[in-house]
ROVO-265364 format. One line per 5 residues: for each residue x, y, z of C-alpha. Coordinates in nm, 2 decimals. Example, Ala and Ser with C-alpha at 12.3 -4.5 7.8 and 13.67 -1.06 7.14 Angstrom:
BEGIN
1.23,-0.45,0.78 ~ 1.37,-0.11,0.71
***
This chain:
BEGIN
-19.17,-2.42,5.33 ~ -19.34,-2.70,5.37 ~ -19.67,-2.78,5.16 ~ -20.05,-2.66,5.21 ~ -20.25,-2.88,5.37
-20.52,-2.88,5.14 ~ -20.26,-2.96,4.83 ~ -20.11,-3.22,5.04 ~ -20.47,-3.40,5.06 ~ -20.53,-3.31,4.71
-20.83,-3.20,4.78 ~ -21.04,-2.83,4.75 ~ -21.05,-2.53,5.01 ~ -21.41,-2.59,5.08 ~ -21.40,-2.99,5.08
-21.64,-3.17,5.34 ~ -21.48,-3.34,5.64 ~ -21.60,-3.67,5.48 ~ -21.43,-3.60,5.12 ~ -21.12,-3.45,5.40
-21.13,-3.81,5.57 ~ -21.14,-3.99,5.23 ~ -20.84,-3.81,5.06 ~ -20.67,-3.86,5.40 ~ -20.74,-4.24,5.41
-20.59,-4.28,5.03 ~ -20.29,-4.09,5.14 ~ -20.24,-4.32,5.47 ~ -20.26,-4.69,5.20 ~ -20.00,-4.49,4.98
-19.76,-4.36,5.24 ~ -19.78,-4.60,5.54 ~ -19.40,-4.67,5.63 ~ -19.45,-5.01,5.63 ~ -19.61,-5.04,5.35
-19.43,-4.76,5.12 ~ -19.15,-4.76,4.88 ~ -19.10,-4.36,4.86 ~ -18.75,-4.26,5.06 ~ -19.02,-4.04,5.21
-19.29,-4.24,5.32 ~ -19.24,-4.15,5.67 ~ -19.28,-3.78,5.63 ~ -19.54,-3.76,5.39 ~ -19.74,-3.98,5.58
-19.73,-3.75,5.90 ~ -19.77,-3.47,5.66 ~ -20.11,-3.65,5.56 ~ -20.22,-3.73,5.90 ~ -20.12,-3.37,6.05
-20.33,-3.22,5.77 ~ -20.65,-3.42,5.83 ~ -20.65,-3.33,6.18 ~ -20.59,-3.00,6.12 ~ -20.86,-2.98,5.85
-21.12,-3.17,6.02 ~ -21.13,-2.96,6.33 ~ -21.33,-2.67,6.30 ~ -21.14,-2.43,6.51 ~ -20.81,-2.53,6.41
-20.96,-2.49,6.04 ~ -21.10,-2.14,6.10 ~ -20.79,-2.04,6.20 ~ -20.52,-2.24,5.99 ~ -20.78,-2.05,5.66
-20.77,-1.71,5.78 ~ -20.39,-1.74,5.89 ~ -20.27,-1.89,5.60 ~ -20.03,-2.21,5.65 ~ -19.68,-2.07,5.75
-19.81,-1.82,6.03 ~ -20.03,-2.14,6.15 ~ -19.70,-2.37,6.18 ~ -19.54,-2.09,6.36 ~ -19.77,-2.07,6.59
-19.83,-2.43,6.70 ~ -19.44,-2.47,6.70 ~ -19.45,-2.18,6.91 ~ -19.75,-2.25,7.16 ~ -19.96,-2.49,6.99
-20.38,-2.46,6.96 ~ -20.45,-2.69,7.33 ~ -20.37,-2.42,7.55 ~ -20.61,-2.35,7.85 ~ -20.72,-1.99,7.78
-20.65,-1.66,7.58 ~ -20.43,-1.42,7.61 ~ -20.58,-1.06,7.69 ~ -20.72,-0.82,7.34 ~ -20.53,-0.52,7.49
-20.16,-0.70,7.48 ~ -20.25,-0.75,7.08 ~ -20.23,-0.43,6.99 ~ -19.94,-0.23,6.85 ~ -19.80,-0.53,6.65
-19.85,-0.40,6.33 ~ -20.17,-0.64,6.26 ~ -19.96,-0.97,6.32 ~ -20.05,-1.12,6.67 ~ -19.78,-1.42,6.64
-19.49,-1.12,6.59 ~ -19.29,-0.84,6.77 ~ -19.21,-0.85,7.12 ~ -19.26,-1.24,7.16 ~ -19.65,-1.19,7.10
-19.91,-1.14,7.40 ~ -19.93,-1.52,7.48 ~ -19.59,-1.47,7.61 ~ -19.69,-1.24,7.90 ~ -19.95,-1.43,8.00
-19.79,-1.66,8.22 ~ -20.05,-1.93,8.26 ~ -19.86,-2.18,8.00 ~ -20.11,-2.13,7.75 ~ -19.87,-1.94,7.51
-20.01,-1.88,7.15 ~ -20.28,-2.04,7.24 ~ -20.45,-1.87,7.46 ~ -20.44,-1.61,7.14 ~ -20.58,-1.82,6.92
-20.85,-1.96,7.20 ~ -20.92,-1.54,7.19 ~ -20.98,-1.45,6.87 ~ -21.13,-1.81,6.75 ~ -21.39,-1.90,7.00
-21.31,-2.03,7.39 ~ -21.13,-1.70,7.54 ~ -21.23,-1.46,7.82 ~ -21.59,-1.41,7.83 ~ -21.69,-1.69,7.54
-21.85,-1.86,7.76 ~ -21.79,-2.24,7.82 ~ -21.41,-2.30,7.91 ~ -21.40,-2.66,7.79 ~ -21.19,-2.75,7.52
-21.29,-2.92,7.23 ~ -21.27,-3.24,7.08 ~ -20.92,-3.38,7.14 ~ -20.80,-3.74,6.99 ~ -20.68,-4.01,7.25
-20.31,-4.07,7.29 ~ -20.18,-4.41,7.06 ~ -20.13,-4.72,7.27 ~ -19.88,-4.99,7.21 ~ -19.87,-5.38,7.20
-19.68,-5.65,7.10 ~ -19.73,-5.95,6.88 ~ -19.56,-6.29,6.84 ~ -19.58,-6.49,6.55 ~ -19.44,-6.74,6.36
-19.18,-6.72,6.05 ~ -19.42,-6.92,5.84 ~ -19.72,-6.68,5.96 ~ -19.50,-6.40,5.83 ~ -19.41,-6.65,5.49
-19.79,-6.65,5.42 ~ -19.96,-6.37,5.63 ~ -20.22,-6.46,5.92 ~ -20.49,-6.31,6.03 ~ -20.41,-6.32,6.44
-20.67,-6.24,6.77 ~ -20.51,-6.08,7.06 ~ -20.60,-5.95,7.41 ~ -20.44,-5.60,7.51 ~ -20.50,-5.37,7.82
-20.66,-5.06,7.75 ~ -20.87,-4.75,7.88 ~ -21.18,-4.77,7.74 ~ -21.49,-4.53,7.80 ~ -21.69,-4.56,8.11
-22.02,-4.74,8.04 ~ -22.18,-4.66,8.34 ~ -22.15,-4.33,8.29 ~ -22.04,-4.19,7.95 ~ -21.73,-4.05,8.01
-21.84,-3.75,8.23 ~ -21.74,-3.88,8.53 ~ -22.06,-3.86,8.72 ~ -22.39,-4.04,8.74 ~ -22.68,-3.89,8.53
-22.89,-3.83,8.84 ~ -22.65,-3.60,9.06 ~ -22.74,-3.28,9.14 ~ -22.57,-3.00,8.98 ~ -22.49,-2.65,9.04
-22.29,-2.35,8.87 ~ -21.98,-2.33,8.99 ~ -21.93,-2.02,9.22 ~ -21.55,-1.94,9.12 ~ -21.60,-1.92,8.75
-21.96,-1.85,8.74 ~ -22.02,-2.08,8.49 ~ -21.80,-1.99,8.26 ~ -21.54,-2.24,8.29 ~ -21.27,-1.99,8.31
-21.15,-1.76,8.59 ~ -20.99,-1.45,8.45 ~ -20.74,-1.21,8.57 ~ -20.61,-0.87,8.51 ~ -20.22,-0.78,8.51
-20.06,-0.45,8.48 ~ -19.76,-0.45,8.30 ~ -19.51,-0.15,8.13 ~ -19.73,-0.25,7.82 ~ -20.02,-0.19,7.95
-20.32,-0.42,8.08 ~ -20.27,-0.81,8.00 ~ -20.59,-1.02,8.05 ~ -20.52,-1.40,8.16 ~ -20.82,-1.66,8.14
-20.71,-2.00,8.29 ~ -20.94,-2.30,8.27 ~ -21.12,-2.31,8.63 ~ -20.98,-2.53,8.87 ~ -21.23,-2.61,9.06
-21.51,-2.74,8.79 ~ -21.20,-2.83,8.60 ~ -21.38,-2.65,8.29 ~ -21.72,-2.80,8.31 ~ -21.89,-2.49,8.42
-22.05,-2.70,8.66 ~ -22.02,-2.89,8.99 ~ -22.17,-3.23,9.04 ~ -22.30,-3.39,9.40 ~ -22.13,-3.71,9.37
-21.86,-3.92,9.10 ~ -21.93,-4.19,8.91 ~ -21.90,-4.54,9.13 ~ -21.75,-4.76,8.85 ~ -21.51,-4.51,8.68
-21.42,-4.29,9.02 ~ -21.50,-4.01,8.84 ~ -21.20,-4.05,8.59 ~ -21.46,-4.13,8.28 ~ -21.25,-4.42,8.14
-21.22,-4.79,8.29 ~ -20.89,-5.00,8.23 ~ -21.07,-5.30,8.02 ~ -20.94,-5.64,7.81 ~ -21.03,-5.61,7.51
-20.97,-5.89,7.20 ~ -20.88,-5.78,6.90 ~ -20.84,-5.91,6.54 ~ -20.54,-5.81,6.30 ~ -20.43,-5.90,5.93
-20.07,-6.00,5.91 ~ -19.97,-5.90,5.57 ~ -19.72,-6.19,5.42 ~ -19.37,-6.03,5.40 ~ -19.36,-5.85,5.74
-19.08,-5.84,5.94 ~ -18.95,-5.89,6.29 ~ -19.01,-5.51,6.44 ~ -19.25,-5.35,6.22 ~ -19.55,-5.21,6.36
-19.92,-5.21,6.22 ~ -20.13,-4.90,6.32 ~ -20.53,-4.99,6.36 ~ -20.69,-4.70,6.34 ~ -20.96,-4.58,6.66
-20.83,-4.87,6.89 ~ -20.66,-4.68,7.10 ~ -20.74,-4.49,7.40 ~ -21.07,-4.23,7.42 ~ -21.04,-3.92,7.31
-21.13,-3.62,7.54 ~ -21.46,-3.42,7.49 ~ -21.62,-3.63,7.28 ~ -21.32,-3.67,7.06 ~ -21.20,-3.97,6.86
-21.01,-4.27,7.02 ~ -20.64,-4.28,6.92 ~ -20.48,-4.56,6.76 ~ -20.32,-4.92,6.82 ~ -19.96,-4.96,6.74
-19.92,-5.33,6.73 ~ -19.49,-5.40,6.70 ~ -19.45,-5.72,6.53 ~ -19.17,-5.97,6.66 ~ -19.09,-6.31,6.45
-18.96,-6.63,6.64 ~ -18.67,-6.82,6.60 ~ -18.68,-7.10,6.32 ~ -18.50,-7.40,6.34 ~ -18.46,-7.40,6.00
-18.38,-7.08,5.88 ~ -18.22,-6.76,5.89 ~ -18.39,-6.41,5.79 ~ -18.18,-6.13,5.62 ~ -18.42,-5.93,5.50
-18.66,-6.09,5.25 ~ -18.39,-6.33,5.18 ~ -18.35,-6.69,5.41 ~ -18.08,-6.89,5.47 ~ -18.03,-7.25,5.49
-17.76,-7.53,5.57 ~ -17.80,-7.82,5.44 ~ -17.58,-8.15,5.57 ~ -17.40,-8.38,5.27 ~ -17.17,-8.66,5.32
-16.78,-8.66,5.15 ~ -16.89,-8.86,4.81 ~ -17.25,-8.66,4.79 ~ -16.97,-8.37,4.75 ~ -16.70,-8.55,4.57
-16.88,-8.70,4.28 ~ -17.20,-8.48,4.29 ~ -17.55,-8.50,4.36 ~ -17.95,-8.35,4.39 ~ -18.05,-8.35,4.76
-18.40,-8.19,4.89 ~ -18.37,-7.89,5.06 ~ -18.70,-7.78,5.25 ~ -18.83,-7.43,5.20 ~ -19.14,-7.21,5.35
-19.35,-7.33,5.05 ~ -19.25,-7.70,5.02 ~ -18.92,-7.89,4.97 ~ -18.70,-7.83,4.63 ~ -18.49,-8.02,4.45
-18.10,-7.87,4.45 ~ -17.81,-8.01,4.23 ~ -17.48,-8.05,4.43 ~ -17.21,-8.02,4.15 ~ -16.90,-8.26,4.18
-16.62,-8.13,4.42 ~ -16.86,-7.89,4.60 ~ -16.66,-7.77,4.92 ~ -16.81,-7.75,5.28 ~ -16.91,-7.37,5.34
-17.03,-7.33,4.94 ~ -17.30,-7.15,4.88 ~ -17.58,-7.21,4.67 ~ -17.89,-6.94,4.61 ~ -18.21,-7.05,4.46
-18.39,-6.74,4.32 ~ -18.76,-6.67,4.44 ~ -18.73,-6.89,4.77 ~ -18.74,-6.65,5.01 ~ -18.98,-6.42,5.18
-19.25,-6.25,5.00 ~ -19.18,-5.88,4.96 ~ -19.41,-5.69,5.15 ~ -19.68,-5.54,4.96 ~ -19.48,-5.59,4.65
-19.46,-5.83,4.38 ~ -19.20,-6.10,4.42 ~ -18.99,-6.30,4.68 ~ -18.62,-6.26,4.81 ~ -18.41,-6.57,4.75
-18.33,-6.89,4.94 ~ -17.91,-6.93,5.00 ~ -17.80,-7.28,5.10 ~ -17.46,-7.35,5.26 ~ -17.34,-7.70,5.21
-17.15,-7.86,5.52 ~ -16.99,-8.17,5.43 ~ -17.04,-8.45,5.71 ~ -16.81,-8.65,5.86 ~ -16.93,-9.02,5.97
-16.89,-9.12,6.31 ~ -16.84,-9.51,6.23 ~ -16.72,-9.63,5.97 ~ -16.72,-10.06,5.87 ~ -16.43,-10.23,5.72
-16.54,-10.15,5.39 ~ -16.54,-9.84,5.36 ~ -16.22,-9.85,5.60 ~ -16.01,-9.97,5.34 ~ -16.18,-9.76,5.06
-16.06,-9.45,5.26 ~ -15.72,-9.58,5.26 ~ -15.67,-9.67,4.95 ~ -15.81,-9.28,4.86 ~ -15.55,-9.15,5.10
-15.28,-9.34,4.94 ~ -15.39,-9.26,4.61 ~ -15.36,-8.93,4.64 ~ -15.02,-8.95,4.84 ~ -15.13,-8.89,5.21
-15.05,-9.12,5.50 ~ -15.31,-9.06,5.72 ~ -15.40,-9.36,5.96 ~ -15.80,-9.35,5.93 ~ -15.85,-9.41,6.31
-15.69,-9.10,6.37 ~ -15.93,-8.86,6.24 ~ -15.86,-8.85,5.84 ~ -16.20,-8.69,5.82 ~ -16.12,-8.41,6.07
-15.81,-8.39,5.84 ~ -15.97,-8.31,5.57 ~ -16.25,-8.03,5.68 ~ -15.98,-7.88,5.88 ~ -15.82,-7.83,5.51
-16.10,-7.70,5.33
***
């Protein structure tokens, strides 16, 4: 069973939609999936968002109150609360007082697609004879874009401006589709009413369908001429520019969700959100594993026989490294702190640096005859011009 909206907001039965809206916004910071620690982030946070939507529609609250919340699931798993109509009073009786139960409940029969909620549209405002077949508010579907930025953008975090496509209300006209000085008349199929209702006999008995008028599409009304800009759609495809806040620790294939940016709702309802997917370029210089980077840093034969510090460069500023005496090519060394910042969390991931030991492509007489007195030290007859370098890393 899963958890009561109004306990998963923390917040009273007869709360306001602003105190809904605020305990909703609090739950978003704490459970955002890319932001959130909890194993369950992800689900919590829908858990939130479902709830708020729920709770701050006025239909859907009437009827998720005097349903109660597991009949309520049922029913939008079943048929959901956007159907176009209601299902008939007569099929509802003889189910023993529960209208989502027995014989596959009277949405079912109805046949227009409308399923559970044409039942709910019935007893909660909208069905046969309400008058005024619109729907109500409705949010606007999420869009998605994509964002490019650099490694040290992610080190630090950036605040970035970008241009995305999007629908957008129509200006000219408000989103109804037509120009404010068209004449209007009462649609003749619906009367008015937005819906168009018909009667079925079936063994059950009578079964009442109401189906959101095609003609008037709803309105009720019919207009003498469209919109010019919009075509009568009510939305324009516009560019709009954008500003985001990269938070420092990001990484490559996260999204950030800004809220009301994305396309308009329906009916007056609110715009949907921007998904914005992050992806991190390629650095020259690094590798990303996580929050942890990795480095390879070049050192000649002696740096690595006898030892040495070299500089190794970082996302904050070059550090200082100590190169221990008879370091191997391919060892590698981690310096703690050095990596990426942890996102939304205290701390960095670390730096690793692998050490390739660098063979000289010419070499003077000196340093000729110091390499051969090494080799014959050590008890090797190697001929230097023949590669005693590529000897030795192909031994290591």
């Amino acid at each position: 069973m899963s958890e009561d909206f109004y306990s998963v907001l923390g917040v009273s039965r007869d709360a306001s939609d602003d105190e809904i809206k605020q305990a909703y916004r609090k739950k978003a910071a704490e459970y955002h999936p890319d932001v959130s620690d909890d194993p369950n982030a992800d689900e919590k946070f829908k858990q939130a968002k479902q709830a708020k939507e729920v709770l701050t529609d006025d239909q859907k609250r009437q009827a998720y109150d005097q349903m109660g919340h597991e009949r309520f699931e049922q029913a939008e798993k079943r048929g959901g609360f956007d159907g176009g109509g209601a299902g008939g009073a007569g099929g509802m009786g003889g189910m023993g007082g529960d209208p989502f139960g027995g014989m596959g409940g009277a949405g079912g029969m109805g046949g227009g697609g409308g399923g559970l909620g044409d039942i709910f549209e019935q007893f909660f405002g909208g069905g046969a004879g309400g008058g005024g077949g619109r729907s109500g508010p409705r949010q606007g579907p999420d869009l998605r874009t994509d964002l490019a930025i650099e490694l040290e953008e992610a080190y630090e975090g950036v605040e970035k401006q970008f241009t995305v496509a999007r629908p957008e209300t129509c200006h000219d006209c408000g989103g109804s589709g037509h120009p404010d000085s068209a004449d209007t008349e009462t649609c003749p199929e619906c009367e008015g009413r937005g819906q168009t209702t018909q009667v079925q006999q079936t063994p059950l008995g009578r079964v009442q369908q109401t189906q959101t008028c095609r003609r008037c599409e709803g309105e009720g009304t019919l207009y003498s001429e469209t919109c010019s800009t919009c075509t009568g759609d009510g939305q324009i495809r516009n560019e709009a520019t954008l500003s985001v806040e990269v938070p420092p620790g990001i990484r490559d294939g996260q999204s950030l969700r800004m809220e009301r940016e994305g396309a308009p709702g329906e009916n007056g309802g609110p715009n949907g959100d921007l998904l914005i997917e992050i992806s991190i370029r390629k650095h020259p210089d690094f590798d990303r594993d996580g929050d942890d980077l990795a480095h390879r840093a070049a050192i000649s034969f002696p740096q690595a026989t006898f030892g040495t510090t070299v500089e190794v460069p970082t996302l904050d500023g070059s550090v200082e490294m100590d190169i221990p005496s008879a370091t191997q090519s391919g060892e590698t060394f981690r310096l703690e702190g050095k990596g990426m910042p942890r996102l939304r969390r205290r701390g960095n991931g670390d730096l690793f640096v692998e050490v390739q030991i660098v063979t000289p492509e010419e070499m003077n007489d000196e340093q000729r005859e110091a390499l051969e007195a090494f080799a014959e030290a050590g008890g090797e007859e190697v001929e230097v011009s023949e590669g005693f370098f590529e000897k030795i890393k192909s031994s290591l």
